[in-house]
C-alpha positions in Angstrom: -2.1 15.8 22.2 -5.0 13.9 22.9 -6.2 11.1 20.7 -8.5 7.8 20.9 -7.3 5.7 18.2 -7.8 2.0 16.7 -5.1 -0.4 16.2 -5.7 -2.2 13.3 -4.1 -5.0 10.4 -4.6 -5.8 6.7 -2.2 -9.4 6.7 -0.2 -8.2 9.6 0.9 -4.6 8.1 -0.3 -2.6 11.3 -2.2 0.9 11.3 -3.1 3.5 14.0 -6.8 4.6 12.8 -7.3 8.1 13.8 -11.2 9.4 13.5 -10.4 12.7 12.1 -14.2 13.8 11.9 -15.7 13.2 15.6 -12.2 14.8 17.7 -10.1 17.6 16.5 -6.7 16.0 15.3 -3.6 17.8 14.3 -0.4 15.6 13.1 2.7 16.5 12.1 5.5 14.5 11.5 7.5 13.9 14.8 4.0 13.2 16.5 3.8 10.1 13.4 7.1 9.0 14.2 6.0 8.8 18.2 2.8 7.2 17.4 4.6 4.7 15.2 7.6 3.8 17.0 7.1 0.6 18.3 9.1 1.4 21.7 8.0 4.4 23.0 4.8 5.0 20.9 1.5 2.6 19.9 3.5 1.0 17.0 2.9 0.5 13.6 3.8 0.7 9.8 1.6 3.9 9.3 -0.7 6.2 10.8 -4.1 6.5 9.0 -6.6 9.4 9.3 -10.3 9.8 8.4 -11.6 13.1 7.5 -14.5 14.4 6.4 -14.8 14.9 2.3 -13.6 17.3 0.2 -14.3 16.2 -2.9 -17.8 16.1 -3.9 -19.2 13.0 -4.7 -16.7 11.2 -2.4 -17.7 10.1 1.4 -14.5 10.4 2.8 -10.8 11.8 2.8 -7.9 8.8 3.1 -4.8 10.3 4.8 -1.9 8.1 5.4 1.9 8.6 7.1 4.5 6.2 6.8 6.0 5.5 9.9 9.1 8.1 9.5 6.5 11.0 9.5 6.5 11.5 5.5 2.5 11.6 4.2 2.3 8.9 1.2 -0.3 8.4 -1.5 -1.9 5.5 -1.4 -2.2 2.0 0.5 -4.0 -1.0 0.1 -4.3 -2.9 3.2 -5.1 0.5 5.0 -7.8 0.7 2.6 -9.5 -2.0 3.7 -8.9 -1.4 7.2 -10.2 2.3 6.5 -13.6 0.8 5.5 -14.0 -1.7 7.9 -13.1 1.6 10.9 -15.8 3.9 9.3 -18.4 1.0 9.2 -17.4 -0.5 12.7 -17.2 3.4 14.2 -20.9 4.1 12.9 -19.5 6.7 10.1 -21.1 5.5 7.3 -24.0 2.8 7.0 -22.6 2.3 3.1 -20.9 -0.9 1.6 -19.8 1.2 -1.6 -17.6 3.8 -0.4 -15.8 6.5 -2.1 -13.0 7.9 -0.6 -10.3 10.8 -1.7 -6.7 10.1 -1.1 -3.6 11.9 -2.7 -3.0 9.5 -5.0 -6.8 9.9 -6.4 -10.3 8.9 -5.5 -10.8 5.1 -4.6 -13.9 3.1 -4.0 -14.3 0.3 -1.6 -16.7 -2.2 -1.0 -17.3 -4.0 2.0 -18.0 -7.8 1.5 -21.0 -10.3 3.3 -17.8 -12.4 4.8 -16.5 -9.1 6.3 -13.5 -8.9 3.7 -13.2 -5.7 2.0 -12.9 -5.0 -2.0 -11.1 -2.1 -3.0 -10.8 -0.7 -6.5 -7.2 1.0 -6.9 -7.8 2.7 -10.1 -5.7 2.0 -13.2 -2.2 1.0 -13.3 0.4 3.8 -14.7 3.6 2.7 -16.6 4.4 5.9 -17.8 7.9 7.0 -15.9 6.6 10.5 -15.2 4.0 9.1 -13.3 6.3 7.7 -10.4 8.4 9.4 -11.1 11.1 7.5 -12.3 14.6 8.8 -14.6 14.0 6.7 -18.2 14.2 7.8 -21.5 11.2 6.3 -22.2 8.6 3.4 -21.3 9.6 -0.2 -21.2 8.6 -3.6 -19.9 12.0 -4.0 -17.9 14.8 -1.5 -17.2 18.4 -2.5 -16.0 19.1 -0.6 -12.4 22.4 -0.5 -10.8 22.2 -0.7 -7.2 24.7 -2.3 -4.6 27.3 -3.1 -6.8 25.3 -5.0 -9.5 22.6 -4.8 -12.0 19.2 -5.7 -11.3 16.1 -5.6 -13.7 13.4 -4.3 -12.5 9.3 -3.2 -14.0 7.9 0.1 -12.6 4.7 1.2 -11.8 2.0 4.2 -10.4 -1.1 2.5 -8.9 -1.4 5.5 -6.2 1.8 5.0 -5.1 5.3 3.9 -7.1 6.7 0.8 -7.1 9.6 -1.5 -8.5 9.2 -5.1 -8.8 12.3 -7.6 -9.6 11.4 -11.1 -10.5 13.3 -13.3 -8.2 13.9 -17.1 -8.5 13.3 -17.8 -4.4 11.8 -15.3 -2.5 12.7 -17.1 0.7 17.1 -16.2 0.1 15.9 -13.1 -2.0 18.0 -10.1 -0.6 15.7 -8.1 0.3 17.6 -6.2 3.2 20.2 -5.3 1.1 18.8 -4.3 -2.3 15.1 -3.4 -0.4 16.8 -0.3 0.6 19.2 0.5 -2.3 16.3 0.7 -5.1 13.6 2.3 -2.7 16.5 5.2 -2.3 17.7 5.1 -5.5 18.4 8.1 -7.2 16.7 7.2 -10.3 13.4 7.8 -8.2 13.4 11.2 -6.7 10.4 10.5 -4.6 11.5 7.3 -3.4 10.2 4.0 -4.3 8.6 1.0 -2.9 10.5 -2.4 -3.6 8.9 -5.7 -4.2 10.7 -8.8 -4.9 8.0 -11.3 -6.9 8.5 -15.3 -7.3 6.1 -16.3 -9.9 4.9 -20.2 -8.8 1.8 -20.5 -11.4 0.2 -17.6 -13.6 -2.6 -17.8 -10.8 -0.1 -17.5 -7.8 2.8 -15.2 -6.9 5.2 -15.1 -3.6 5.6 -11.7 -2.7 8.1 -9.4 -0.7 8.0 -5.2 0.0 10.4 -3.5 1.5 8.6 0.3 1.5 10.2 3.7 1.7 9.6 4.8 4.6 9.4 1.9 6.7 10.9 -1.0 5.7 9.8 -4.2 4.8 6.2 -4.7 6.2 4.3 -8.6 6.1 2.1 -7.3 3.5 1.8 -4.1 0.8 -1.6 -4.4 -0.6 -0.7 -1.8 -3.3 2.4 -4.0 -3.4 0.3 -6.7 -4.8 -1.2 -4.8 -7.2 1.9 -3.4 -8.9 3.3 -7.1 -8.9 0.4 -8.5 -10.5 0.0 -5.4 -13.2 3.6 -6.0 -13.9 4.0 -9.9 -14.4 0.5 -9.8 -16.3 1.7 -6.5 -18.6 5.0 -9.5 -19.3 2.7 -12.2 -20.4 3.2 -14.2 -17.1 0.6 -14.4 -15.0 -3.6 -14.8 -15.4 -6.2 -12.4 -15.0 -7.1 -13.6 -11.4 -3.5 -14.0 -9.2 -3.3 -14.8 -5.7 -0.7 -12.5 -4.0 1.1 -14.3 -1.0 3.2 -12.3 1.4 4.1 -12.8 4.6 1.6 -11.7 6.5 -1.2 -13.9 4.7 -2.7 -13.8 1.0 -4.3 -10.8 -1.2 -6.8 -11.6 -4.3 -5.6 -9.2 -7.3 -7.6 -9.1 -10.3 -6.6 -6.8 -13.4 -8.0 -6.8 -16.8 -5.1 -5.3 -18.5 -4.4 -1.8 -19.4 -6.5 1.0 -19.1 -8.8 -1.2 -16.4 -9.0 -0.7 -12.4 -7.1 -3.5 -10.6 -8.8 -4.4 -7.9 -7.6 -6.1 -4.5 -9.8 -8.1 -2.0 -8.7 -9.3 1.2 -9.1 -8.7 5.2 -9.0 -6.2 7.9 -8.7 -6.8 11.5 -9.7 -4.4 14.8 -6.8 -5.1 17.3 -8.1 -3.0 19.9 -8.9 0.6 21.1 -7.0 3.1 22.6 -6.4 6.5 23.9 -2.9 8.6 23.2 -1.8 11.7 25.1 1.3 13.5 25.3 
C-alpha cells in the first residue's frame, strides 16, 4: 500500500486525510488499525477519506474509520478538517460544500477567519434511529451499567450518542462507565458516551469517550448531541459553547426539527507518505 496522506486536528481529535480522488486508495480494516495505531502506524483517532461524489447535487463523499478499523457515520471535527483538506489540496475552490457521508448529506462552510461551519442536519430522538432498546421516546432513560444506575438522554445527529449530566466533569468516571454505556447492550450498534457539566445555559464542559476509540480531546458530533439534549430539557440557550479538552466548539440549535450547526477549527499537522 502506497499512500500520501495529511495529518490533521479539529481541538486535538487527530485524522489521517486520505485524497481518495487524485491516487487509487483501497482500505480495509487491519490497514485502519495500522494507519491508526499510534506505535507502529501514523496515529490517530480516525482515518478520513475523500472521494469523488455519488450523489448528485453533492461535491464530495465523507468516509470515516474509527481507529479499530469499524467505518462510522458521521464526525464533526473531521468535518471541518475534511473542508479545510479539499480547499488546502486545490479540490474545490467552494466555501459552501456539500458532502455525502453514511449518516446523510452535510454542508459545510468555510469561514473568512479560516474556521469552518458545518451543518449536521437535524437532531433524532427517536430510539430506532440509534438504535437504542426503549419502549418508547423520553427525555431521560435509567441505564444500568457497572453495577449502578445512570440516567442518561439519547440521540442520532449522524452518529448515536448518550449524554449523562454530571455534577464535575473533572472526577467524572469516564474510564469506567465511558466504556460500559458505549458497549452496552441496550445499543446494538454501539454508542458514543458523553459526560456534560452544565456551568451557564450558554456554556457546557464536555467529555466523549467513542466506540471505537476511546475517549478523544474533542467529539464535534459530541457537542452537538450534548447541546440538542440539555436544550430539548429546558437547560441550556440557543447559542452554547461546548468545552472539551481539546479546546472549545460553538453549537447552535433552534430546537426540533432544525439543523444544529457546529463552528470551530481545523489544523494541517503535516504531510506524509505511507507504504507497506
Amino acid at each position: 500500500m502506497q499512500l500520501t496522506f495529511s495529518k490533521m486536528h479539529g481541538l486535538g481529535n487527530d485524522f489521517v486525510v486520505v485524497d481518495a480522488i487524485s491516487q487509487s486508495v483501497q482500505i480495509d480494516p487491519d490497514q485502519v488499525r495500522l494507519i491508526a495505531d499510534r506505535h507502529f502506524g501514523v496515529g490517530c483517532d480516525q482515518v478520513l477519506l475523500v472521494e469523488p461524489p455519488r450523489t448528485p447535487g453533492t461535491d464530495f463523499r465523507y468516509r470515516i474509520y474509527n481507529a479499530d478499523g469499524g467505518e462510522v457515520q458521521q464526525c464533526g471535527n473531521g468535518a471541518r478538517c475534511f473542508a479545510r483538506f479539499v480547499r488546502d489540496h486545490g479540490l474545490t475552490a467552494l466555501d459552501e460544500i456539500s458532502v455525502e457521508t453514511a449518516g446523510g448529506i452535510i454542508r459545510l462552510y468555510v469561514e473568512a477567519d479560516g474556521q469552518v461551519t458545518v451543518n449536521m442536519g437535524t437532531a433524532d430522538f427517536s430510539p430506532a434511529a440509534l438504535p437504542f432498546v426503549a419502549t418508547a421516546e423520553a427525555h431521560q432513560y435509567p441505564l444500568e451499567v457497572a453495577g449502578g444506575i445512570v440516567e442518561i438522554g439519547a440521540v442520532a445527529i449522524g452518529n448515536p450518542h448518550a449524554v449523562v449530566q454530571v455534577t464535575d466533569i473533572g472526577t467524572a468516571d469516564v474510564g469506567r462507565l465511558g466504556p460500559a454505556i458505549a458497549n452496552h447492550e441496550r445499543f446494538p450498534e454501539g454508542v458514543n458516551a458523553g459526560f456534560m457539566q452544565v456551568l451557564t445555559p450558554e456554556h457546557i464542559r464536555l467529555r466523549v469517550h467513542e466506540r471505537g476509540v476511546g475517549e478523544t480531546l474533542a467529539c464535534g458530533t459530541g457537542a452537538c448531541a450534548a447541546v440538542a439534549i440539555g436544550r430539548d430539557r429546558g437547560l441550556l440557550a440557543e447559542q452554547v459553547q461546548v468545552d472539551l479538552p481539546g479546546g472549545a466548539l460553538e453549537i447552535r440549535w433552534a430546537g426540533r426539527g432544525e439543523p444544529v450547526w457546529m463552528t470551530g477549527p481545523a489544523v494541517s499537522v503535516f504531510e506524509g507518505h505511507l507504504s507497506s
